[in-house]
C-alpha positions in Angstrom: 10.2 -12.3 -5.2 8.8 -8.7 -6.4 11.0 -6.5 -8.6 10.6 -3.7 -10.7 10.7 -3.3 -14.2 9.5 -0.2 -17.1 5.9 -0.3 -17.8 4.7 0.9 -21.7 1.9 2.2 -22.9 0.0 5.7 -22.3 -2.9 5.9 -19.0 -5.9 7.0 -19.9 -7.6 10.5 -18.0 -5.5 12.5 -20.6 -2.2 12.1 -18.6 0.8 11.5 -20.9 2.6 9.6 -18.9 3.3 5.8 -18.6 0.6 3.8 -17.1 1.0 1.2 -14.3 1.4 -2.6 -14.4 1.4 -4.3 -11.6 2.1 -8.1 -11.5 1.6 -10.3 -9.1 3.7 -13.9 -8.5 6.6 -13.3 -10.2 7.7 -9.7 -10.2 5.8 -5.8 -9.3 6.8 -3.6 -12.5 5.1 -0.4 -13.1 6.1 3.2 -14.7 4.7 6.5 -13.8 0.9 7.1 -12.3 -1.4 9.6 -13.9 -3.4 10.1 -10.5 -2.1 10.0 -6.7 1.3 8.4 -7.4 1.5 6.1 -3.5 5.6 4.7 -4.5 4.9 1.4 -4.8 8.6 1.3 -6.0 10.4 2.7 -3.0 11.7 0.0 -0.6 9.5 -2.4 1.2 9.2 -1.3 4.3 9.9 -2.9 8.0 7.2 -4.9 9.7 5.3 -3.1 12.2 3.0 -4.1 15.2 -1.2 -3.9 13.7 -1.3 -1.3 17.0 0.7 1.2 14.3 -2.4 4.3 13.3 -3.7 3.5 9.9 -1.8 5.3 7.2 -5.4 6.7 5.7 -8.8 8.2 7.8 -12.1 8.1 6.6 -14.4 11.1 5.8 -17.8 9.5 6.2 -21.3 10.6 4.6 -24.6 9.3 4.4 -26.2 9.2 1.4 -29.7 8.0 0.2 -30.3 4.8 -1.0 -31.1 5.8 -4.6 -30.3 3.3 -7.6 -28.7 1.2 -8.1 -28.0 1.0 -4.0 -31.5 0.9 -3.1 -31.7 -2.5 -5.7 -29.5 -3.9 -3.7 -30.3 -2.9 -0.5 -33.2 -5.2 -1.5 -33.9 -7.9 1.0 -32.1 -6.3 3.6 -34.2 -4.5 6.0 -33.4 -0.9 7.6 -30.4 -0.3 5.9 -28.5 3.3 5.7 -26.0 3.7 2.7 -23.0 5.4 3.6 -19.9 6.7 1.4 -16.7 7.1 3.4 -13.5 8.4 1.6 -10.0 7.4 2.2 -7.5 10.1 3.0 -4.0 9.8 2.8 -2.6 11.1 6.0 0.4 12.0 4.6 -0.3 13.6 1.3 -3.9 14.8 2.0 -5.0 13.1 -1.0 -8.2 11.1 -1.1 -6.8 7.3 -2.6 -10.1 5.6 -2.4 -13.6 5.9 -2.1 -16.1 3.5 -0.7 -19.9 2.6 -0.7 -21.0 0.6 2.4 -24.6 -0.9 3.3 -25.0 -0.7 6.9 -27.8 -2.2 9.4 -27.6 -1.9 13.1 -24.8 -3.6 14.1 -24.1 -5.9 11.6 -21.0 -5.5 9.7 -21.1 -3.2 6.7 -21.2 -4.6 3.4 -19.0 -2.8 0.4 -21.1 -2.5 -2.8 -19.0 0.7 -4.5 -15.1 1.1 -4.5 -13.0 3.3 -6.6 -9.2 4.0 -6.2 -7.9 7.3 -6.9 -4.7 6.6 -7.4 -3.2 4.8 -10.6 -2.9 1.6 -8.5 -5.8 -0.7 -6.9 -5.9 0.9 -3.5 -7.1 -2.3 -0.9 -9.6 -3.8 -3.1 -9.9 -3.6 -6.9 -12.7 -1.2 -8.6 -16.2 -2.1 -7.2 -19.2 -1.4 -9.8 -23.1 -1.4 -8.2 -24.8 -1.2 -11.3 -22.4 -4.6 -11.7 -23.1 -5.8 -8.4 -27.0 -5.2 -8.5 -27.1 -7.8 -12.1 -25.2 -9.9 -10.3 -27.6 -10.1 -7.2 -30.4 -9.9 -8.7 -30.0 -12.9 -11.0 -29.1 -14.7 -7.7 -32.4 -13.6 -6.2 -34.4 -15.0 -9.3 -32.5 -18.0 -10.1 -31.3 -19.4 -6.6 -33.1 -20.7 -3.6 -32.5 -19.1 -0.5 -29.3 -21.2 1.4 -28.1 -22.3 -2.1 -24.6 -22.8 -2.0 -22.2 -20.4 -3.6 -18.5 -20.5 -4.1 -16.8 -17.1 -4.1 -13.6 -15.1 -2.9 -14.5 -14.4 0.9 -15.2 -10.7 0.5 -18.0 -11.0 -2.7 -18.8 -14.3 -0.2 -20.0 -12.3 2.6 -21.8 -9.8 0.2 -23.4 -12.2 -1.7 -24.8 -14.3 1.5 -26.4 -11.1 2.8 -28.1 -9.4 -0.4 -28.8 -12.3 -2.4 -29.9 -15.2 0.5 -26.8 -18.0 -0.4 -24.8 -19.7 1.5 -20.8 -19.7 0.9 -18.3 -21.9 3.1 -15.7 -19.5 3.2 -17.5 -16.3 3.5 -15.9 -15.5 7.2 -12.5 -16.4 6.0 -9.9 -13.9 6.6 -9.3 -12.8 3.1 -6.8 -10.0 4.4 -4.1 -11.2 2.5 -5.9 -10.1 -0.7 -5.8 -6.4 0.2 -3.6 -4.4 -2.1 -1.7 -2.3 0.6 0.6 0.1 -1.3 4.4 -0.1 0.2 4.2 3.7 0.7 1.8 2.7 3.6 4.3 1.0 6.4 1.5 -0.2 8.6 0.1 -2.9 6.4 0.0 -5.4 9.7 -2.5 -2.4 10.8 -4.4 -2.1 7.7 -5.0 -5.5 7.6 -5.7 -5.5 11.3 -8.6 -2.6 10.7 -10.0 -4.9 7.7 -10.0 -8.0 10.5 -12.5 -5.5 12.6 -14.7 -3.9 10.5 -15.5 -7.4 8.2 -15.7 -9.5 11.9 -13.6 -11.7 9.9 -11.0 -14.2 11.5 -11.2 -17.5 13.7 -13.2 -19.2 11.7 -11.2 -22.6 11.1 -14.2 -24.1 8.7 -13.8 -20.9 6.5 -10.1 -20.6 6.1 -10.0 -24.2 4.9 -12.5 -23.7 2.5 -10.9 -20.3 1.4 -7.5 -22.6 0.7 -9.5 -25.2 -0.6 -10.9 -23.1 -2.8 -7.6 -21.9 -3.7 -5.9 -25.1 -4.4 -8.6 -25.7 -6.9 -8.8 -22.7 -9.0 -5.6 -23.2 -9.4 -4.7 -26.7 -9.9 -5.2 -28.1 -13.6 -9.0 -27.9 -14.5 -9.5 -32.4 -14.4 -8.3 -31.8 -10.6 -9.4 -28.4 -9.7 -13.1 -29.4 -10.8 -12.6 -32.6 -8.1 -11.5 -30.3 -5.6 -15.0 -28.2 -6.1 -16.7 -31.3 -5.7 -15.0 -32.0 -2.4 -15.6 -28.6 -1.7 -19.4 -28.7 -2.3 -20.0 -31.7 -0.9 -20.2 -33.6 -3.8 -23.7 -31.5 -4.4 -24.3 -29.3 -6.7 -22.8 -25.4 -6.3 -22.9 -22.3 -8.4 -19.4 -20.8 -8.8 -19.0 -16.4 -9.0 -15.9 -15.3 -10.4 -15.6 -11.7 -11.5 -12.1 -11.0 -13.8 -10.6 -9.1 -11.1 -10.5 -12.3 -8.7 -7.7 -13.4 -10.9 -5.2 -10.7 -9.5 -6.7 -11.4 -6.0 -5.3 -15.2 -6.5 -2.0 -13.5 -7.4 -2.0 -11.7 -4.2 -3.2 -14.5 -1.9 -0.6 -16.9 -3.6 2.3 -15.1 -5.2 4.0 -18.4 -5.2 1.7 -20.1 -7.5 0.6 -18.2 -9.8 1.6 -15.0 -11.7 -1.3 -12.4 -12.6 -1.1 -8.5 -13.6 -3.1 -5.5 -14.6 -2.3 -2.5 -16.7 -4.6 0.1 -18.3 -5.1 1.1 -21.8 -6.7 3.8 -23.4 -9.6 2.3 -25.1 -9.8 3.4 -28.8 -12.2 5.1 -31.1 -13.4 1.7 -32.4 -13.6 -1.6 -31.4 -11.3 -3.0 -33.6 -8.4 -0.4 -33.0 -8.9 -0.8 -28.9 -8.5 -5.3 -29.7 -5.5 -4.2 -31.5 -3.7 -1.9 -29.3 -4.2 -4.6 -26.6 -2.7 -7.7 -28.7 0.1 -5.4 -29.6 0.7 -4.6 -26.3 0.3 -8.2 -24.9 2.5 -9.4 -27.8 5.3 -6.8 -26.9 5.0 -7.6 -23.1 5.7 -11.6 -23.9 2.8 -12.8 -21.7 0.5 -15.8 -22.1 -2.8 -15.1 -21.9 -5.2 -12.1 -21.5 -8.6 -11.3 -20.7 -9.9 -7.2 -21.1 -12.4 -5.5 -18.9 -13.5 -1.8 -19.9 -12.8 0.2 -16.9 -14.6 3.7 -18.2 -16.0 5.0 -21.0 -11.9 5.4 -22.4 -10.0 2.8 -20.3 -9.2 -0.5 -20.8 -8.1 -2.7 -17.8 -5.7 -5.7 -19.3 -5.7 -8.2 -16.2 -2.9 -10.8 -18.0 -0.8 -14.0 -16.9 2.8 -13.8 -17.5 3.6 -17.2 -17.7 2.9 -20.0 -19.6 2.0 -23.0 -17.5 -0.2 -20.6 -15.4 -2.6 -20.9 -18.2 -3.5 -24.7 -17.5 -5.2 -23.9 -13.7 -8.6 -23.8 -13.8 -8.9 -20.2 -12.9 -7.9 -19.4 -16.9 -10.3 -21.7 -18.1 -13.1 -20.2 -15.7 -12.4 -16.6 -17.1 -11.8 -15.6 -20.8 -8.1 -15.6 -20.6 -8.2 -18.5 -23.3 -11.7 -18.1 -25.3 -10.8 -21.8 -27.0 -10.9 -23.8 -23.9 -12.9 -21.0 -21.8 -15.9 -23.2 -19.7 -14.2 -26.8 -21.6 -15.0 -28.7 -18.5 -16.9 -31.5 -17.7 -19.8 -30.8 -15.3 -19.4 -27.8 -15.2 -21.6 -24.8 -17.4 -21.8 -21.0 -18.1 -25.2 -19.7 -16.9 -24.7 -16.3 -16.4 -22.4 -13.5 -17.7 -22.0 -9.6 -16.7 -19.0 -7.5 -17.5 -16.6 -8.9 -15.2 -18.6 -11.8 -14.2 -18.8 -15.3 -14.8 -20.8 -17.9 -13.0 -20.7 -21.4 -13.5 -23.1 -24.4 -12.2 -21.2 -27.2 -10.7 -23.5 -30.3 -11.3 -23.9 -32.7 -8.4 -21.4 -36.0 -8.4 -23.5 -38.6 -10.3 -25.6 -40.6 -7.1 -25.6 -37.5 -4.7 -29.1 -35.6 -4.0 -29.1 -32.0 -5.3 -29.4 -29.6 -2.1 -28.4 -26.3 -3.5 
């Protein structure tokens, strides 16, 4: 069910007005945007063949492979960097703006994203000077074919700039996108995702995407024994980022109920905790975890409801500091930002491979 509801609380880029929360799982509520305003709230709209021309076209560039993209360009070789921006057809407004590594034919890989609209536009915020600590801890720490377990999309990236192996890295992770409802052709958006990825048909990789799935969100004593089935019973290194929590919401609205809403960050550290406890308080929801999205923005990714708080996912990602990494087998060994990764230890009698 998604409905609509007021959203509190001022947006940061110096706009007065009412910043967005969206919500995913149990309802969609959101005020006023300061940037491109896409209507999330005007009705949903009919289904439409994927043949129907993408609501957006892309203004392509090339652009040199300085750093941090030349970092992780890395290991692959040949590679052009090129940034493409998304244009509203309708308004003429550019609601998105992407980074992709290319090499011959192979399928580009997305290392930069940045919505320009109030809302996530397809994919949440995409950070390489993020991305690059990420890989290149991978690259140090990992052997080459280690296995990883990841959201498809950061799957696929991961497997060709850092060297791992992921089980569900062709998946069709399509149902993640965040396709505003202002845009009818969502069957074609998610079509034109299908194409440029090469992502789809892969039976092994959708089961392990919902396998994956089922665990992060079970309770943690089962989830964790779903990740062993997962990995083989060997051991695995698990890379969540903060933002994979609203991408569960989307995937399985059913299951689990996640949002996001900005804040103005304030002068001090101490005000910017407050203004977010206040506004978590005020809101009624459960848990929270914060991830600075500029220099004065504050991005609030939260779960409305109680009982969503005992999955795994909120014990994998600092929505609870008490019982955040309280698991069994399982141990923090790297932190970013928005990322956490976690070793999965092999089952007790099963010969470490990764």
């Amino acid at each position: 069910m998604v409905s609509a509801e007021p959203a509190a609380g001022p947006v940061a880029k110096g706009s007065l007005r009412p910043a967005p929360t969206f919500l995913f799982g149990a309802a969609l509520c959101l005020g006023g945007a300061g940037l491109v305003a896409l209507d999330l709230l005007s009705p949903g709209p009919t289904p439409v063949p994927a043949e129907m021309p993408l609501p957006f076209e892309e203004r392509a560039t090339e652009v040199p492979l300085a750093p941090p993209l030349d970092g992780l360009a890395g290991v692959v070789a040949g590679p052009a960097a090129k940034r493409i921006e998304f244009v509203d057809r309708s308004s003429g407004a550019v609601v998105a703006t992407g980074t992709f590594l290319e090499r011959g034919a192979d399928p580009p890989v997305p290392v930069a994203w940045e919505s320009g609209a109030a809302e996530p536009v397809l994919r949440p915020d995409l950070d390489p000077a993020e991305e690059l600590r990420l890989v290149e801890a991978l690259r140090r720490h990992l052997e080459p074919g280690a296995t990883v377990l990841a959201f498809p999309e950061r799957a696929r990236r991961l497997v060709r700039l850092a060297g791992v192996a992921s089980p569900s890295a062709d998946a069709d992770d399509t149902a993640g996108l965040f396709v505003p409802k202002a845009w009818a052709a969502a069957a074609s958006v998610r079509a034109w995702e299908r194409e440029r990825a090469r992502i789809g048909g892969d039976t092994a990789a959708q089961a392990a995407l919902e396998a994956w799935l089922d665990a992060l969100l079970a309770p943690p004593a089962r989830g964790t024994a779903l990740l062993h089935l997962l990995a083989g019973g060997r051991g695995a290194h698990l890379v969540l980022h903060l933002a994979d929590a609203f991408t569960a919401g989307l995937m399985r609205p059913d299951d689990v109920a996640v949002g996001l809403h900005d804040l103005p960050a304030g002068g001090a550290v101490h005000d910017s905790i407050r203004l977010v406890k206040e506004w978590v308080r005020s809101q009624g929801h459960a848990a929270y975890a914060v991830l600075p999205r500029e220099p004065m923005a504050l991005r609030v990714f939260f779960l409305a409801r109680a009982e969503d708080r005992d999955r795994l996912l909120a014990h994998l990602l600092p929505f609870d500091s008490a019982d955040l990494g309280a698991l069994p087998g399982v141990r923090l060994v790297f932190q970013h930002r928005g990322y956490w990764v976690w070793r999965l230890d092999p089952v007790a009698g099963e010969e470490e491979k990764s």
